[in-house]
N, C-alpha and C positions, 0 to 999 in steps of 0.2 A: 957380458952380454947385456942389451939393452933391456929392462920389463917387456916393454911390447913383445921382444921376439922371445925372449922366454918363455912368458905365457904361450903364444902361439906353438910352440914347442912341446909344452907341457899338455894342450889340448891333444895336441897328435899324440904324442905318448898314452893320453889317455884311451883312444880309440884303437891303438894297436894294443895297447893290457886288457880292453876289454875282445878283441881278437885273441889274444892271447890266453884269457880267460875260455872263449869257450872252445880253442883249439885243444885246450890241457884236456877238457870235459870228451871232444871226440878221437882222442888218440886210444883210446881201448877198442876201438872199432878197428883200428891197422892190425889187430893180433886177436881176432877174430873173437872179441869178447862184446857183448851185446850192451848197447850205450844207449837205449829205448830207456825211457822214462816210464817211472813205476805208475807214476796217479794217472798216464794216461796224455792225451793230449793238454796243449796249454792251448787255453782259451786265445780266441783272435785279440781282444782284448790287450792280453799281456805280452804279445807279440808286439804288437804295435807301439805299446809302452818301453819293453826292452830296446825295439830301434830308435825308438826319440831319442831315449836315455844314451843306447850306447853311438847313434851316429849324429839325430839332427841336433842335439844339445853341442856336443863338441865341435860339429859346421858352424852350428850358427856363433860361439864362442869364439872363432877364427874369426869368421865376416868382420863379427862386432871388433876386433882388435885390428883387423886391415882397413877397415874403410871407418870406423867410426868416430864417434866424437866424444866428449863428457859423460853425454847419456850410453852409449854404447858400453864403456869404460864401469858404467855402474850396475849396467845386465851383466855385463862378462863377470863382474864379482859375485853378482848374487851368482848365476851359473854354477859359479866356480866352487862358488863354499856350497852350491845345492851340491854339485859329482863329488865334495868329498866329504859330506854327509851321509851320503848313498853309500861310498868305498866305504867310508868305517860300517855303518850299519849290514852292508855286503860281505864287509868281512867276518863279521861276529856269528853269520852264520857254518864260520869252520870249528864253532864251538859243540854246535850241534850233530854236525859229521865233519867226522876230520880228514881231508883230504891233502896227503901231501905235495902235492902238485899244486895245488891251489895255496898252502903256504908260502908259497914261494911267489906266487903272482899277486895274490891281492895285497898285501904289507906294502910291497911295494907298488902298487898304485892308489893304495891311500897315502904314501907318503909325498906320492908326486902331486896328489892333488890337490893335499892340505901345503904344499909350495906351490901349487898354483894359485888356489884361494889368497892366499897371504901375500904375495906377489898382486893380484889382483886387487886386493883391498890396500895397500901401498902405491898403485899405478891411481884410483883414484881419489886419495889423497895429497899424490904429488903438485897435481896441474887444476 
């Protein structure tokens, strides 16, 4: 498979793991177990934060590999090594509370994302 489409691949995988992520988080709610957050509401703030993170980062990751050029090529890397900086940093927090559910899903989107970084940072030193 080509890099380009790869990555672009690897961006959508990352936007359905972090779907996937917080589906894990409200499936105790289907069996009647209370899935309400202990500290209370999350500030507007970090709402706003988690959708860049988990949607408009991986859109505009796509754009920049469909239509762009050099410089595109070198946003989508940095992007790329920022979400799997995040994934690892994301995950260290199943140190703290261990969730086996979330075992299973963030390993594996830090490792698609450190393939997509690495993939990204080889796309632009190819051309």
């Amino acid at each position: 498979m080509e890099k380009k489409n790869r990555i672009i691949l690897f961006w959508t995988l990352t936007i359905l793991g972090f779907l996937a992520h917080s589906l894990a988080d409200a499936l105790p709610a289907f069996w009647g177990q209370s899935i309400a957050a202990q500290q209370g509401p999350a500030p507007v703030g970090m709402m706003a934060f988690m959708v860049c993170l988990t949607y408009l980062v991986p859109i505009v990751g796509i754009l920049l590999m469909v239509y762009g050029g050099k410089t595109a090529r070198v946003i989508n890397a940095v992007l790329a090594c920022f979400i799997a900086l995040f994934t690892l940093l994301h995950m260290s927090e199943l140190i703290e509370g261990f969730n086996p559910v979330q075992l299973l899903i963030m390993p594996m989107m830090f490792v698609l994302a450190l393939l997509m970084a690495i993939d990204s940072v080889k796309l632009c030193k190819q051309k």
